[in-house]
Backbone bond lengths (Angstrom), bond angles and torsions (degrees), N, CA, C in turn:
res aa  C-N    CA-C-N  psi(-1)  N-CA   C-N-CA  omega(-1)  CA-C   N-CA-C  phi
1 X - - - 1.446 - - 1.528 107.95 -
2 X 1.496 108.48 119.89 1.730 106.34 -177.88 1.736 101.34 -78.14
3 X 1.433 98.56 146.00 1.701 134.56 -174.49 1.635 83.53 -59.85
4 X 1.332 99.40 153.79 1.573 115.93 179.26 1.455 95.25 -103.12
5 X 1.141 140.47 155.32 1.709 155.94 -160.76 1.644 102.34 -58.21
6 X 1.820 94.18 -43.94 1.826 95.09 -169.52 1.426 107.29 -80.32
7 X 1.490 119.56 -12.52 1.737 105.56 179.02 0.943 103.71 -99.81
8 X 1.623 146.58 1.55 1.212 145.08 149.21 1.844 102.33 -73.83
9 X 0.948 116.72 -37.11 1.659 102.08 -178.06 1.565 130.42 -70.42
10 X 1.338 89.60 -33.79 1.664 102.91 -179.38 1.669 106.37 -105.77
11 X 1.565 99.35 142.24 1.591 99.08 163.69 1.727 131.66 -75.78
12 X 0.920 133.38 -149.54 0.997 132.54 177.98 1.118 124.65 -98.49
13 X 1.253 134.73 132.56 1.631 128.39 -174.70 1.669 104.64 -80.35
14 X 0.883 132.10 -34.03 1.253 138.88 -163.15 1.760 117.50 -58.70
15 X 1.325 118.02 -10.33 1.438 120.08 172.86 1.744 112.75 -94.55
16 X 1.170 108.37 -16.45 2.070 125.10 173.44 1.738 106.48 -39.78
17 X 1.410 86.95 -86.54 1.601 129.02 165.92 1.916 102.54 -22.37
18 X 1.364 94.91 -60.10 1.596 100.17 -172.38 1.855 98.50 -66.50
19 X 1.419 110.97 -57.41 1.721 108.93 -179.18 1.525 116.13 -40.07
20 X 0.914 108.41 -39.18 1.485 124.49 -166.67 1.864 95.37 -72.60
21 X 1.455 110.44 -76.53 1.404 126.18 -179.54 2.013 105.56 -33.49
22 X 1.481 107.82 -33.77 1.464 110.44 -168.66 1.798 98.36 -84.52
23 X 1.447 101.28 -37.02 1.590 84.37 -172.67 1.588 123.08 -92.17
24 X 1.322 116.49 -0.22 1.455 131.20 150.19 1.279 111.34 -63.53
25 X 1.192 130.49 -45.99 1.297 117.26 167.11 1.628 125.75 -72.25
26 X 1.133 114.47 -26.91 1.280 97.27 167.52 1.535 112.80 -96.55
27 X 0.940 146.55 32.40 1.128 163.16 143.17 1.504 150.93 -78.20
28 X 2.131 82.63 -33.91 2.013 107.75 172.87 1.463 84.69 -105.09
29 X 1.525 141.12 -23.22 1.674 107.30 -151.06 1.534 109.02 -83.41
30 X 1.514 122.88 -18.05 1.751 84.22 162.37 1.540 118.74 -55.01
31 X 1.586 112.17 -42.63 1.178 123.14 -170.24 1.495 110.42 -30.77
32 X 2.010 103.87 -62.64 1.836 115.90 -172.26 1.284 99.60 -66.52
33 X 1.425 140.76 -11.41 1.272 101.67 -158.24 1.372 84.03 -119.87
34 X 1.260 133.59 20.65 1.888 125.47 159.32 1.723 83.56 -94.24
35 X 1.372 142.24 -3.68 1.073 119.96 -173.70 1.677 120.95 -77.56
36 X 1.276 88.35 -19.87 1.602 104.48 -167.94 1.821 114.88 -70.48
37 X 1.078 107.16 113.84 1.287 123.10 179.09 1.599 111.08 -26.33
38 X 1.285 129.77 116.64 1.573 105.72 178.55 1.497 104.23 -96.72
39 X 1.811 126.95 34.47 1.522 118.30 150.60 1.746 111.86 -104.99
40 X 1.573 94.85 8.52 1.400 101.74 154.48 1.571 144.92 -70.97
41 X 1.436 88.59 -19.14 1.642 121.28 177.11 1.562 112.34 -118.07
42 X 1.486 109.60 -36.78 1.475 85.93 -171.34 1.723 100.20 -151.36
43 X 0.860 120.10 108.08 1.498 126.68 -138.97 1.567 90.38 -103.01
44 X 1.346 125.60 154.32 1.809 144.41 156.47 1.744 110.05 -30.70
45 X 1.005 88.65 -29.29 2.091 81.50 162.48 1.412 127.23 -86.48
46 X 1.276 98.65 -46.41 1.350 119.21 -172.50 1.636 88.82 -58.66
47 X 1.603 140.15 -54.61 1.420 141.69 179.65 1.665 106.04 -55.22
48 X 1.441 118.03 -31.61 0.954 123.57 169.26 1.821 131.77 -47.55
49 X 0.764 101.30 -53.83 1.470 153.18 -171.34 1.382 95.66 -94.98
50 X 1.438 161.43 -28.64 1.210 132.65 149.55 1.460 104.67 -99.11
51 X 1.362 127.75 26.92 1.727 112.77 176.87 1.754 79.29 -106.52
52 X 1.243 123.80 -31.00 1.510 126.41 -173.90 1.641 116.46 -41.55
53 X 1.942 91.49 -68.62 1.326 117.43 -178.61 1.674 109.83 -65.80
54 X 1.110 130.57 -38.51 1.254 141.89 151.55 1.866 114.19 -29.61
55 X 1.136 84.96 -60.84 1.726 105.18 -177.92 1.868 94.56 -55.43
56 X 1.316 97.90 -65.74 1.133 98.44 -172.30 1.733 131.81 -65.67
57 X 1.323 99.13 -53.36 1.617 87.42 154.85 2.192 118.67 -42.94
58 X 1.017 119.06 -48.87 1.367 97.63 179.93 1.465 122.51 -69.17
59 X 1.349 120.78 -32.50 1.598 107.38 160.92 1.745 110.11 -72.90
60 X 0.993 145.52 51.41 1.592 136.62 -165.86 1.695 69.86 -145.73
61 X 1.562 112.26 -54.14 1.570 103.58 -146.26 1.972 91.56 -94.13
62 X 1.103 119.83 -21.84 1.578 113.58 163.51 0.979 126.65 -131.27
63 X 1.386 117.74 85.53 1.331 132.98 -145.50 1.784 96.02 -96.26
64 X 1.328 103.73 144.72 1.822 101.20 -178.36 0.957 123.72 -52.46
65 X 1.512 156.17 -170.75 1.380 164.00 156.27 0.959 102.84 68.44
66 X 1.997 98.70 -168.62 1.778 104.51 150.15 1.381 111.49 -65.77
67 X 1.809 100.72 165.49 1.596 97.29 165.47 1.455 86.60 -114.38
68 X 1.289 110.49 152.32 1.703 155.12 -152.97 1.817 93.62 -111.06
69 X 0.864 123.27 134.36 1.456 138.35 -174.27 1.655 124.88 -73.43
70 X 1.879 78.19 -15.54 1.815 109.09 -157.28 1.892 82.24 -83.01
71 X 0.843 96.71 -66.76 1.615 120.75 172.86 1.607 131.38 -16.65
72 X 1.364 93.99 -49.68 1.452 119.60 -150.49 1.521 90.41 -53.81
73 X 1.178 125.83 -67.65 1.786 125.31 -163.36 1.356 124.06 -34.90
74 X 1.918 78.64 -61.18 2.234 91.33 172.42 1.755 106.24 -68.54
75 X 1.442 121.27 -11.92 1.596 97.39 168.04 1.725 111.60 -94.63
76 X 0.969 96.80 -8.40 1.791 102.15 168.18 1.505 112.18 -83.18
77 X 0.933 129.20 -21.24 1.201 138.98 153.38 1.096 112.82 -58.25
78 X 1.250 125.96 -81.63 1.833 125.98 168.98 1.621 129.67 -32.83
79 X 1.231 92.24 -32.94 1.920 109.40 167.17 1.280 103.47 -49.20
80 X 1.884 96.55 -66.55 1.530 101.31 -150.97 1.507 103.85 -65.63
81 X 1.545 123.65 -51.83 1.296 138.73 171.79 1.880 101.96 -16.51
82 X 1.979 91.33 -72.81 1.443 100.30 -169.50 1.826 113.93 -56.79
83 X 1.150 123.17 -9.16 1.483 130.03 -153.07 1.776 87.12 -101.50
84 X 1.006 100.79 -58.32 1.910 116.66 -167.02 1.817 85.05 -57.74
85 X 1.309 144.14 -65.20 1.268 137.01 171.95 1.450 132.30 -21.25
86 X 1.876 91.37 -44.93 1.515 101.82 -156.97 1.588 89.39 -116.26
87 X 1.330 116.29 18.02 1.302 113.64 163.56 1.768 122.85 -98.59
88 X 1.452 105.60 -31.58 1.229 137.80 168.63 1.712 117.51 -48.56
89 X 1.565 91.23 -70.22 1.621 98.86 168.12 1.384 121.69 -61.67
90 X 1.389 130.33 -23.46 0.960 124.83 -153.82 2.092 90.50 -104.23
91 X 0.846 139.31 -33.82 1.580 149.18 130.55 1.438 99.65 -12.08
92 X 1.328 119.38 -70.26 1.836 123.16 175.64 1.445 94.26 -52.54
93 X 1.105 117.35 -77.67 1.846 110.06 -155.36 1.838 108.88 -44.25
94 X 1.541 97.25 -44.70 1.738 106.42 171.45 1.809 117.96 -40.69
95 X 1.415 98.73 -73.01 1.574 102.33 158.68 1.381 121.27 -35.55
96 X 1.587 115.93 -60.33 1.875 89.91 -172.16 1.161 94.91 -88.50
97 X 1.437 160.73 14.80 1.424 133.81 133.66 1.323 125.12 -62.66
98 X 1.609 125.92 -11.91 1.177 109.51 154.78 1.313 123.95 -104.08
99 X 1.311 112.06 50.77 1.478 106.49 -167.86 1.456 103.49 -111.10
100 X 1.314 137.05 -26.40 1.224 118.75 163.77 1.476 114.28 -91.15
101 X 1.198 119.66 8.89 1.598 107.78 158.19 1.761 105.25 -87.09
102 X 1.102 122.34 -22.38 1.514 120.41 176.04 1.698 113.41 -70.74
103 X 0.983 113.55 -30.50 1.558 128.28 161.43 1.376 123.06 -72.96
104 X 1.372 99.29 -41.72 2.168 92.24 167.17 1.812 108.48 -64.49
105 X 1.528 89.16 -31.41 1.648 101.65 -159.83 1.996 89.03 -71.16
106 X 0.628 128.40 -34.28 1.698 135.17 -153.60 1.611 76.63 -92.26
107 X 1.629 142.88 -91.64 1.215 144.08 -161.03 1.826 97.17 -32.79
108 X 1.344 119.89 -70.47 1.373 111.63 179.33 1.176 138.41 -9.79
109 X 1.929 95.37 -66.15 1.324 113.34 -152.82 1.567 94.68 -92.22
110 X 1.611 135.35 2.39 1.255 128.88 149.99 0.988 131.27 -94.22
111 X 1.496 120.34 -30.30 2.219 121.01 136.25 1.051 103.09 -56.99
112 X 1.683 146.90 49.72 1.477 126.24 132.67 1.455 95.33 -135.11
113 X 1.417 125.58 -32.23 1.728 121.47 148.01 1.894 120.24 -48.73
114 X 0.692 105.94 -53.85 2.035 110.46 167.04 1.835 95.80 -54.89
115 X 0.725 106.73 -76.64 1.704 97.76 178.96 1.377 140.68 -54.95
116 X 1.388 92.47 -28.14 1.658 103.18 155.56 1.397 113.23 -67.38
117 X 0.988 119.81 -38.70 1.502 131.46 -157.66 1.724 92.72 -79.01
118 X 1.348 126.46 -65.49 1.406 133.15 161.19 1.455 134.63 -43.47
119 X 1.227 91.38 -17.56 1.715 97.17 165.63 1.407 125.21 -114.06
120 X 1.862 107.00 -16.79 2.070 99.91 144.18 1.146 105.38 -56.40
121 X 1.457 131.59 -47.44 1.288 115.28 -165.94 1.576 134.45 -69.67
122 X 1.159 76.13 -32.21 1.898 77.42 170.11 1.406 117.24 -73.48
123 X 1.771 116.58 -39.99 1.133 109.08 160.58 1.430 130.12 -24.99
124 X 1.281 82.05 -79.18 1.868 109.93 173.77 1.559 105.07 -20.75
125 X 1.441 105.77 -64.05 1.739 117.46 -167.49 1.178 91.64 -75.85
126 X 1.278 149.47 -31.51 1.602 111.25 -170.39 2.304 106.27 -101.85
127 X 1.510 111.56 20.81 1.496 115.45 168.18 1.389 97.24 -90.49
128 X 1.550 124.10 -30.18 1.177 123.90 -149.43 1.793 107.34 -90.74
């Protein structure tokens, strides 16, 4: 079916919309991603629960008195125990502190994909 005069004259609107859509996003996503609740990631227990293991790793690793020779294994045990705990949680707290930079980082890198994408196209429409 031959093109009618006006869809050969004009380009396409459809790459605008996309420019626009790409640079709002890179523009709000620090904004959205300070929006995000941080008891969404890392909630009053979870703080709980590493002031614990925290707690506890430092009496494991400076434990009162002398230490006794008799001792030493089962408190090396308790170290490692207490360490492997407070290594775990503290891995969690790591994760949701980077979790709204992984979300600015994710909003970005699809406001500069939307704009790429919107600016072949306009290209495109104004060779054509």
């Amino acid at each position: 079916m031959p093109k009618s005069s006006r869809q050969s004259e004009s380009p396409a609107n459809w790459p605008i919309p996309l420019l626009v859509v790409g640079v709002l996003l890179l523009l709000l996503a620090p904004w959205v991603a300070n929006l995000i609740p941080t008891s969404a990631v890392w909630s009053d227990e979870d703080a709980r629960q590493y002031t614990r293991a925290s707690a506890e790793l430092h009496a494991a690793s400076h434990g009162a008195g002398q230490h006794n020779h008799a001792h030493a294994a089962g408190e090396h045990h308790d170290r490692a125990t207490a360490q492997a705990a407070f290594d775990a949680i503290q891995a969690r707290r790591d994760r949701a502190g980077r979790w709204p930079v992984l979300v600015k980082r994710l909003l970005q890198a699809t406001g500069i994909a939307v704009c790429g994408i919107g600016v072949w196209g306009y290209l495109r429409g104004r060779r054509s």
